[in-house]
Every structure is written in C-alpha cells, then in structure tokens.
C-alpha positions in Angstrom: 0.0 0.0 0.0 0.8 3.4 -0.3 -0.3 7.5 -0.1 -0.4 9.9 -3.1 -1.3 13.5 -1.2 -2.8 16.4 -2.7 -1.3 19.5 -0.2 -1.9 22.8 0.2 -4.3 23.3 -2.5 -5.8 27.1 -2.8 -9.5 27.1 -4.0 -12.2 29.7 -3.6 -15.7 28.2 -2.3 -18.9 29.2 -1.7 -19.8 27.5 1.7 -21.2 29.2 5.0 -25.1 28.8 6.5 -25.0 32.7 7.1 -26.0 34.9 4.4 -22.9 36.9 4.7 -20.9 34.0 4.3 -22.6 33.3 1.0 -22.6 37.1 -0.5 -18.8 36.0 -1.7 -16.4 33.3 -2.2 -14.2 32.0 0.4 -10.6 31.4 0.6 -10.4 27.5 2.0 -7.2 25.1 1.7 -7.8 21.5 0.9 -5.4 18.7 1.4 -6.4 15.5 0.3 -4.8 12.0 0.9 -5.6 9.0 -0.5 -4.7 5.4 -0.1 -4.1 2.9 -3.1 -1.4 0.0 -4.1 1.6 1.5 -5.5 3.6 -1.6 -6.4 2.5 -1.6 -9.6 3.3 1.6 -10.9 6.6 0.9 -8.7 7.4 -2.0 -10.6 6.6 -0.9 -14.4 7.0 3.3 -14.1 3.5 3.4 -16.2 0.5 6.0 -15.3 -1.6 3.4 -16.3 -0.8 1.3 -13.0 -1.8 3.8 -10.6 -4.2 7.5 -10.4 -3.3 10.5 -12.5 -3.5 12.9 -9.7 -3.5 15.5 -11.9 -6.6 14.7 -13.1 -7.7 14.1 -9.4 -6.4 17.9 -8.6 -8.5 19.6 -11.6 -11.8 17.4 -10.8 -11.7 18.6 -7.2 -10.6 22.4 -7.8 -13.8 21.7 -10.6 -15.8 20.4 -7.7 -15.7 22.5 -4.8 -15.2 26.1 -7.3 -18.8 25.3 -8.9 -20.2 24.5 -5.8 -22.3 25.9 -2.7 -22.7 24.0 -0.1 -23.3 25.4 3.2 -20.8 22.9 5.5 -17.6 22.5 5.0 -18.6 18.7 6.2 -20.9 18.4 3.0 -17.9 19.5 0.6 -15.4 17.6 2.1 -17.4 14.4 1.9 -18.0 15.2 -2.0 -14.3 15.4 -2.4 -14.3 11.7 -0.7 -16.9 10.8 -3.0 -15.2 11.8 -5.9 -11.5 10.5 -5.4 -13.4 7.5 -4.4 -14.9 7.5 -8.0 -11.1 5.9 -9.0 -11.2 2.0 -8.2 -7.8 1.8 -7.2 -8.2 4.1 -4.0 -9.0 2.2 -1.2 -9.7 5.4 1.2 -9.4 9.2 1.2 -9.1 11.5 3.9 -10.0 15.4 2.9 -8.9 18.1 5.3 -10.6 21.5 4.6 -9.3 24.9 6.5 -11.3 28.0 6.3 -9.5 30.4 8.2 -11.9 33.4 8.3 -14.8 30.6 10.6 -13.1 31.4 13.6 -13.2 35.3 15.5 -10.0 34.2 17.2 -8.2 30.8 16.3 -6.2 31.1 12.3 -8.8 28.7 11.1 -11.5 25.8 11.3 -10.5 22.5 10.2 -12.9 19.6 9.0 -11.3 16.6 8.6 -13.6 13.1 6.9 -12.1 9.9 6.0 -14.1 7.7 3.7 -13.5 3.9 2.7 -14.1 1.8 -0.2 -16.6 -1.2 1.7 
C-alpha cells in the first residue's frame, strides 16, 4: 500500500449557512490523501498502474469552485466521493481549513475519512 497526497491546495468556495458567508467566495485550503497499491506503478513506471493525480487535482478544484454547499462537512465528503470514483483508491481523507470561521483561532479545520466497503 501506499499514499499519493494532494497539499496545500488554494480554492475559492462558496460555503457558509449565514448569508454573509454566502454574499462571496471564500478562501479555504484543501489537502487530500488518499490510499491505493503502489507496487505496480513501482514495478513498471507506467501511469496506467496507478491514479493521475493530476486529473484528481482539476476534478476537485472543478468540484468545490462550482459548488455551494453550506458545511464545510458536505464539501469535504464530495471530495471523498469523488477520489473514491477511482477504483484503485482504497480510502481518502480530505482536510478543509477556512481560516476566516473562527473570531480568534487562524482557522477551522474539517477533517472526513471515507473507505471503499
């Protein structure tokens, strides 16, 4: 087994249940991780033997910049949902920071695993 992480990545949301929070978009940061069997690709160097996470990178940003949810819960489990979509990941973990949800702490941080049953 292995992890292929997605870190640090910038995206501009609509999300909040206030109105104000929904009047513009949102600076978040999104790291995702996700679990799948590298040997493979280890053994023969070949894209075809494990995720293009490239791909994976542009369907999220895709995701979460067209849509409007109001919890960061609800986006983060899409993101699951989605990297899930690749039948070679065996679990993904999405952490979501949105560091204008707190008065006083540098951000709020949702954090959902998901598992391929």
């Amino acid at each position: 087994m292995g992890k292929i992480s997605i870190c640090d990545l910038p995206l501009a949301v609509t999300v909040g249940v206030y109105p104000a929070e929904r009047e513009m978009r949102q600076k978040i940061q999104m790291n995702v991780e996700f679990e799948l069997d590298l040997s493979g690709a280890a053994a023969s160097d070949n894209l075809y033997d494990t995720v293009n996470y490239a791909e994976i990178e542009e369907r999220i940003v895709q995701l979460a910049e067209n849509s409007s949810y109001q919890l960061l819960e609800a986006l983060a489990g899409a993101v699951c949902r989605l990297v899930l979509e690749y039948a070679m990941v065996s679990s993904v973990t999405v952490r979501i920071e949105k560091p204008l949800a707190a008065k006083r702490a540098r951000a709020i941080v949702v954090e959902h695993t998901e598992k391929r049953v």
